[in-house]
N, C-alpha and C positions, 0 to 999 in steps of 0.2 A: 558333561563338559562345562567349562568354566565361559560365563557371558562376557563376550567383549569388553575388550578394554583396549586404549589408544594411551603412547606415550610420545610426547614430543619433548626432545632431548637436543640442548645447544651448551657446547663447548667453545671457552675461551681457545682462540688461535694458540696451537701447540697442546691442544688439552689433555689431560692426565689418561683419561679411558680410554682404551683400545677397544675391536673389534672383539677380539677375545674375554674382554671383561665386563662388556655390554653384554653377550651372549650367556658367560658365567652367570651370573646375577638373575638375568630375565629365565635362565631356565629354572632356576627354585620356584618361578612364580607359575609357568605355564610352559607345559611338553611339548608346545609346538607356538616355539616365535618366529615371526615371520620379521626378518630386521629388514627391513627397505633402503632403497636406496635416498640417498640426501636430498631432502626438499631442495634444500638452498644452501647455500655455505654457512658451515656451522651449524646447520640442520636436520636430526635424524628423526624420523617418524616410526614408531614401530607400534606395529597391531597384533594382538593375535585373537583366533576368536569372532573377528568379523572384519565386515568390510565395509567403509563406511561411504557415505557417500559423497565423493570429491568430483570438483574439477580442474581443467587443463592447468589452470592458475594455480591449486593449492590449497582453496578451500573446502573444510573437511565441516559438514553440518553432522554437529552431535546429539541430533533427537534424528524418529522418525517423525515426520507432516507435522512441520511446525505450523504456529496458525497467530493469526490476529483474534480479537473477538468476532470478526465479521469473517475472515475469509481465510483460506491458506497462506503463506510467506512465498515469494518469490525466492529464487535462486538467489537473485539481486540481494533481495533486503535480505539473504542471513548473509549472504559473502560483504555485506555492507556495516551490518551490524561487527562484525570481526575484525574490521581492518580501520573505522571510524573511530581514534581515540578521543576526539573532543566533541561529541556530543552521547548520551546518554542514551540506552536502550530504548528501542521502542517500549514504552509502557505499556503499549496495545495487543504486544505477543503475549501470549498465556503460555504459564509455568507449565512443564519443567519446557528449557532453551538454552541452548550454550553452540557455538560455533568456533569455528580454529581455523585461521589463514597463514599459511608461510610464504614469505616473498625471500625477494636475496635477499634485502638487510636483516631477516630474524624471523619473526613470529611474532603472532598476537591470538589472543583467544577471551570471550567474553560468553557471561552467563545471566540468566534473568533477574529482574529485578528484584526478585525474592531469593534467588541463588537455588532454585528449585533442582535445576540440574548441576549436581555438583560437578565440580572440578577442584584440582588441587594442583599448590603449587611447591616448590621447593628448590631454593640456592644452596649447592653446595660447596665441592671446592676445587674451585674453577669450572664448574658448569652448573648450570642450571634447568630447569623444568616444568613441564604443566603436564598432567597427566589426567584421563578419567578414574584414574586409580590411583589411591594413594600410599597402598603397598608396594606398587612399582616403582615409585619415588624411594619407597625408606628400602629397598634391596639393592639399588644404586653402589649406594655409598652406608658404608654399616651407620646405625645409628639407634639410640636407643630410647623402650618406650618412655610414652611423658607418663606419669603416675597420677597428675591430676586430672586429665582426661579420662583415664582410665576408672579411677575411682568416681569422676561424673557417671560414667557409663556404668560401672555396678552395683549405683542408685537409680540412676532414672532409667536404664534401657537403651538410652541415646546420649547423645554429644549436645553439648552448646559453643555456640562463634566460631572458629574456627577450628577447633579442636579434631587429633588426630589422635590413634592409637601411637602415632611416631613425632621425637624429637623433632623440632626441623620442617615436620612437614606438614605445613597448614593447608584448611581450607577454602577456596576463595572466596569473597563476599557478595551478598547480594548484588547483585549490577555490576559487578567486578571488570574492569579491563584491565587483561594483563597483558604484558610487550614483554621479547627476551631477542637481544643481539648483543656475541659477542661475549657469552656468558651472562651476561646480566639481566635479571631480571627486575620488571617495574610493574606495578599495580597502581591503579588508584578506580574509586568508582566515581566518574563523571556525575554533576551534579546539574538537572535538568529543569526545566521552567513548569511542572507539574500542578495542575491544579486541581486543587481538594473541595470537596464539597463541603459547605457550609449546612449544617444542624438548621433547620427551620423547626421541623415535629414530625412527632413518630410517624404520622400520616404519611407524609409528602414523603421521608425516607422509605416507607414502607414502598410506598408506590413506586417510587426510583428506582429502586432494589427490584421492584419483581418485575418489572418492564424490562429493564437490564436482564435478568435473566432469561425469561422467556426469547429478547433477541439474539442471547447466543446460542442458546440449544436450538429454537428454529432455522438460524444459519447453517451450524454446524451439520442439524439432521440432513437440511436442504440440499446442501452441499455432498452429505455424503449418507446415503440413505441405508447402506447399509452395515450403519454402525451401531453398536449396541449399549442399551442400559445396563449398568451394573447398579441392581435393585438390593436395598437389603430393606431391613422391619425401621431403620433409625429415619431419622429426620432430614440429614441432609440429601440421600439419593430422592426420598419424597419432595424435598423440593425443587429435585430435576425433573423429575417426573409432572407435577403439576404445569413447569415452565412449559409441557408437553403440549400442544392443544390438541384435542381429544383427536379430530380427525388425523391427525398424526401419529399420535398409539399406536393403533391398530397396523399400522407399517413399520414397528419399530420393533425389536426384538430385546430382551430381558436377560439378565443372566445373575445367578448368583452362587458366592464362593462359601459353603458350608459341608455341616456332615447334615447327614439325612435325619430329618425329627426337630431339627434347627427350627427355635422360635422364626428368627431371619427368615429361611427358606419356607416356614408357611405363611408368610405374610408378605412375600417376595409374590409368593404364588397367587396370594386371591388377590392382590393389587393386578397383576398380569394379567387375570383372567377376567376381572372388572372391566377392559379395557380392551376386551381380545388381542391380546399382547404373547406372543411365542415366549414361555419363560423355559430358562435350562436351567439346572442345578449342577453344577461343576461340585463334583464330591469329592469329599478326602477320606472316603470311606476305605478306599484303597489300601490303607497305612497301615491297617490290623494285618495285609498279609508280607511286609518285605520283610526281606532279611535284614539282622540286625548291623551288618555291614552297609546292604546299601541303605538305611537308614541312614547313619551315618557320614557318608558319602553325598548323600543329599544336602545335609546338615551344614556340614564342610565348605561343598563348593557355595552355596548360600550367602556363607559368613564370610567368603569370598566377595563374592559381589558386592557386598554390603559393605564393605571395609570393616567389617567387624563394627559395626557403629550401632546396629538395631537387633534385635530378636533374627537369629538365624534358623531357630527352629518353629516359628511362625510362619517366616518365609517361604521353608523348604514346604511346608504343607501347602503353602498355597501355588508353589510352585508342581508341587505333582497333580494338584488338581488343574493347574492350566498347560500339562502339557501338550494336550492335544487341541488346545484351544485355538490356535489360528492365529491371523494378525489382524481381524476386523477392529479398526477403530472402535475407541471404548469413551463412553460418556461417565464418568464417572464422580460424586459427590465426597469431598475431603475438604475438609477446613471451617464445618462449621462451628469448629470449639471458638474458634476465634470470635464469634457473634453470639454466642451462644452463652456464655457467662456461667458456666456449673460449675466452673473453681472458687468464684468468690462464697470464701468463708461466712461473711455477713455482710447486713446492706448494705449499699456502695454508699458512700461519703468520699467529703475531699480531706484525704490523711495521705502523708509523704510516705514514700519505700525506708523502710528500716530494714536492718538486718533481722531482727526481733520478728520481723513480718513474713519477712523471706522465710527462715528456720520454720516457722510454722505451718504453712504452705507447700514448705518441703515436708517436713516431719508427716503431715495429714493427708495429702495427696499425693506429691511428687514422687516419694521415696518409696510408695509402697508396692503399686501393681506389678514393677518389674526388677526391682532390686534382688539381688545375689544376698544371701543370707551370710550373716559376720563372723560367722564359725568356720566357715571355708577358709577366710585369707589367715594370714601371719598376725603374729601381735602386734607388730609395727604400722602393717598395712592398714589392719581392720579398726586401729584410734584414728589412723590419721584420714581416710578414705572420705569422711563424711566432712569433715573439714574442708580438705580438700572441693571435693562435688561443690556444699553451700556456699564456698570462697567465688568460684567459676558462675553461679547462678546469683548470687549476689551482685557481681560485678555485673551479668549481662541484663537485671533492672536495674542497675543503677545508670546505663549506657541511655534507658529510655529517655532520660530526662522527664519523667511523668510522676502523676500521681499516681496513688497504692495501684487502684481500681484499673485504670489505663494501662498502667505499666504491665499488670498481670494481660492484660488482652495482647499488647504489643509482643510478651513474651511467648504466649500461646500460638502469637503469628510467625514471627522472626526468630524462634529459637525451636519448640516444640515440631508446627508444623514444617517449618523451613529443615530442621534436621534429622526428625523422623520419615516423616512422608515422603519430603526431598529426598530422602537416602533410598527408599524402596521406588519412587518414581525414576530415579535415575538408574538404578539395575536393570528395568526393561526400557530405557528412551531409546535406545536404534532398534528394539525387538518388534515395536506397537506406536500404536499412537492415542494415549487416555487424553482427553481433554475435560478441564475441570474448570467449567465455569464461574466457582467461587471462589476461582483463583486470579481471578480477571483484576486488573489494578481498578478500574472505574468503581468495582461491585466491594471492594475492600475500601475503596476511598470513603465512600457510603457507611459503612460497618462503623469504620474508624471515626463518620462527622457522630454518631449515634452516643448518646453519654452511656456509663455502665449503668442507671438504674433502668434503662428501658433494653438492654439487653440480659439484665438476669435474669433468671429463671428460662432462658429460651424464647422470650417475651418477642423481640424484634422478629429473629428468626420465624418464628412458627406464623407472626403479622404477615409475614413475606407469602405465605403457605395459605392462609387464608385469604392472598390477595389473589391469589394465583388461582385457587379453587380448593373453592368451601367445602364442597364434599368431599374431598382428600384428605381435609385439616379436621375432621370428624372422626376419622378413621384411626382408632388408639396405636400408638408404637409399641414397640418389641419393650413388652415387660414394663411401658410408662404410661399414660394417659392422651389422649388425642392431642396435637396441637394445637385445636381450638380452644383447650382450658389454658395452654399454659399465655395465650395469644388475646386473650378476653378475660381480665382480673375481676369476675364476679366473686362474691362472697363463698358461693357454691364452689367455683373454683380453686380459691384460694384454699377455702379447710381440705380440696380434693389434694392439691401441690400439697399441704403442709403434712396431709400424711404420708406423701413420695417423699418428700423432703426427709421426714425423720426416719423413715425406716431406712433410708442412704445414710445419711447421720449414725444409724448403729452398725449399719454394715460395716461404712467405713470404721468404724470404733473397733469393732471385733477383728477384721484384717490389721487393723493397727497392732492390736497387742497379739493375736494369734500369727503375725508374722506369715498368714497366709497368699500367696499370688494366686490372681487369678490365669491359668492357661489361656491361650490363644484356642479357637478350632484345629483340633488334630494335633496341640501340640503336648498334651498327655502322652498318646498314644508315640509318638515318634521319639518324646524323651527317655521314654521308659527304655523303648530298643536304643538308643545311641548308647544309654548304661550300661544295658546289657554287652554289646558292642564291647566296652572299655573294656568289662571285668571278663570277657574272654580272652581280650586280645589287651593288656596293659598296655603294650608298646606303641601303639594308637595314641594314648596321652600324648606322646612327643618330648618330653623331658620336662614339663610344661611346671614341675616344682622347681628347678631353677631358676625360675623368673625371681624368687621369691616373691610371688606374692598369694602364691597357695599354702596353705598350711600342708605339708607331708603326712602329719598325722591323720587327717582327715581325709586326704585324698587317698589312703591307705583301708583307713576304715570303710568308706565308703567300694572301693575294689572289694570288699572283704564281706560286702552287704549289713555291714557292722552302723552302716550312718546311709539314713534316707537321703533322697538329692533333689531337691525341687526342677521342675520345668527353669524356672530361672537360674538357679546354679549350673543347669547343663548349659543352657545357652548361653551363659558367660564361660565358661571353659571351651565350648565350639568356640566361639568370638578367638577366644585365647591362640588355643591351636593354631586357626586359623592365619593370625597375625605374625606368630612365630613364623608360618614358612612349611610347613608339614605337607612334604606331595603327594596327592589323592593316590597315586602310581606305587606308592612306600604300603597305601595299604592291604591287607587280606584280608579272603572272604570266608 
């Protein structure tokens, strides 16, 4: 079954839709809509999928336990944050947040200051809308795809700014308040009295930083004891974990998302058992026995949820491994790229964004781990695609207003994290509730005072790790070196990084020109069946060559086992399906 989704839908007095052609529409998208009756004049809310949680008044909270750094949110403060258009988000909520109020005159709905929880908006003609889905929006009213999003999406894996797989229908922006009466709709994001912390030295940030951490995870656990860590071998869950204090461990339970033999899951494990910590391993070991339908099937609804915007056969893997997982609050570590500094090319210096900088950035890292290979699309699509993609990534460092070095952090934060993670964090916000402390505005203000040469190499970061506790910052990562080397630039250390350094330097070289991705866990195993899938069943494609943007030839050869299919070409052709409209209901097994 398809994870909820909510649309709010307001038509100009006398408006064009009927009952009937709201229901037509909504049924491509999902077997069972549930159309409700009108908030308010001019107001239709429809769900299907779940139930969210409202009251008497109208407002509708679109996470589960939303929270402060220090403590849960009142009823109060989300129905307040929704309906307050002149003053600005609490900065104190942690990502992902979004809320929806309808009163008589209209509607309003607002999201976090990172735009963690998406939502999307779209005017069309003569009505307009906000929706958790932004497929719901583009089956309204026909409309067709944007090609340079799309070609974003078949370099990087993800979207940047607002970008939709549909004409027309954008995504809203960080802090976003959006209002609709009357048909009309209005945006803007309030601009608030915020203060940043000032750069003294790496020390005092260091120390800022881990104090700050440790008070949210100490809260949080306090508050709700029986939530759990999601542990892996990297760096940023180790730094939830140290924020831990010891006598707390030992009451806190561990979990982690792999296949069995996983670097991750045996260093998930001795960290757990260091600590007499309950650890689970959620497997996706499962995938070698499904049928290549509901492979499939899984795949599908995924890239559903997703809006087609991320890896949907990433997803569905990590989705069969949590399906008996429960709704236990989850503590979970995402966002340390942003502090972390492994994109920068060479030492940071003060040099401005060129496009020249961009292109290489993209050519060397951006484009490579999740792009769709150039022989799949048309001759048209496949010159113009990357153009396209660098034109959209160009523009959104140039938006920084920053230097090379800055810009690339800023982008890592408000485009990368904000639209990848954001996209998977908002598929389960009413299912759970993950709370990611290094998502905190205070703990990024921090990141942000820090210049990029004391955050590269992982240098800040891993100071955080060692401030927290040193015997944890000893303890080597998954396939890297402890972060006490990269955290303490002795000489010993440095020739230790400079040989991690270059063997990443050849890696990356050889997937540059072997045009190799790397798969996700479990996502070999479930691409190979979705193929299989196709070339039993063709009719499953969907018609998916008149898009034009598949080559026929290829997608021929390929049915014919005549042309290999990468993990990435499947999951851009699911994504594809997906968006077209193809009912899970149409398929066979």
């Amino acid at each position: 079954m398809e994870r909820g989704a909510i649309l709010a839908s307001f038509e100009k007095p006398g408006g064009v839709l009927g009952a009937s052609e709201w229901r037509s529409a909504l049924d491509l998208f999902s077997g069972s809509v549930d159309l409700n009756e009108k908030f308010s004049t001019g107001c239709q809310l429809i769900c299907w999928n779940c139930i969210p949680s409202t009251s008497r008044d109208g407002w509708l909270n679109l996470v589960v336990g939303p929270r402060t750094a220090s403590g849960d949110l009142s009823d109060d403060a989300v129905r307040a944050a929704a309906t307050d258009s002149h003053s600005s988000v609490d900065a104190k909520i942690l990502p992902p947040f979004a809320a929806f109020v309808a009163t008589r005159g209209g509607a309003s709905a607002v999201c976090d200051e990172l735009g963690f929880r998406h939502l999307y908006r779209r005017a069309g003609d003569g009505w307009c809308g906000i929706s958790t889905s932004a497929r719901s929006l583009a089956l309204i009213e026909e409309t067709e795809f944007d090609l340079a999003s799309i070609a974003t999406n078949s370099l990087l894996g993800w979207q940047v700014s607002a970008q939709t797989w549909f004409q027309g229908v954008e995504k809203c922006g960080p802090g976003e308040f959006v209002t609709v009466a009357d048909g009309a709709l209005k945006y803007h994001r309030p601009t608030g009295t915020r203060v940043h912390h000032e750069f003294v030295d790496l020390d005092d940030a260091t120390r800022r930083a881990a104090a700050l951490l440790r008070d949210i995870v100490v809260a949080y656990v306090t508050e709700h004891p029986e939530s759990v860590l999601q542990l892996t071998g990297g760096l940023d869950s180790r730094l939830l974990l140290a924020a831990m204090p010891r006598e707390m461990r030992a009451q806190t339970d561990t979990m982690t998302l792999a296949t069995t033999g996983s670097a991750d899951a045996a260093i998930a494990a001795k960290l757990a058992a260091k600590y007499d910590m309950r650890h689970e391993v959620r497997s996706m070991d499962g995938l070698h026995a499904l049928d290549p339908a509901a492979a499939f099937r899984l795949c599908l609804t995924a890239a559903r949820r997703l809006e087609s915007s991320v890896d949907p056969i990433a997803a569905a893997a990590v989705d069969f491994a949590e399906l008996h997982s429960g709704g236990r609050p989850r503590i979970a570590g995402l966002g340390g790229e942003v502090a972390r500094g492994f994109y920068y090319l060479s030492r940071p210096r003060d040099v401005p964004v060129t496009r020249r900088r961009v292109d290489r950035l993209a050519k060397w890292r951006m484009f490579t781990n999740e792009s769709a290979p150039a022989e799949m699309f048309t001759e048209d699509f496949r010159f113009s695609r990357f153009n396209f993609a660098l034109e959209a990534v160009y523009e959104a460092f140039l938006k920084t207003e920053r230097g090379w070095f800055d810009a690339m952090d800023s982008f890592y934060l408000h485009q990368r994290v904000h639209r990848w993670a954001g996209t998977l964090a908002s598929a389960s916000a009413m299912e759970r509730t993950i709370v990611n402390p290094m998502l905190d505005s205070e703990f990024l203000d921090i990141v942000n005072s820090v210049p990029p040469q004391y955050k590269a190499r992982a240098r800040f970061l891993s100071g955080i790790l060692v401030e927290l506790d040193d015997e944890l910052a000893r303890i080597p990562l998954e396939s890297r070196p402890s972060p006490e080397t990269y955290a303490e630039p002795t000489l010993r250390h440095r020739i230790e990084l400079a040989r991690v350094t270059s063997a990443k330097v050849s890696g990356k070289v050889i997937q540059r020109f072997s045009r190799a991705n790397r798969p996700p866990d479990g996502g070999a195993v479930l691409a190979a069946k979705v193929v299989e899938y196709w070339r039993r069943e063709p009719e499953a494609l969907g018609g998916i060559v008149d898009c034009g943007l598949l080559d026929g030839g290829w997608i021929e050869r390929m049915l014919q086992q005549e042309e290999s299919i990468s993990v990435a070409a499947t999951a851009f052709i699911v994504n594809l399906i997906a968006a077209r409209g193809m009912p899970i209901s149409q398929m066979r097994d």
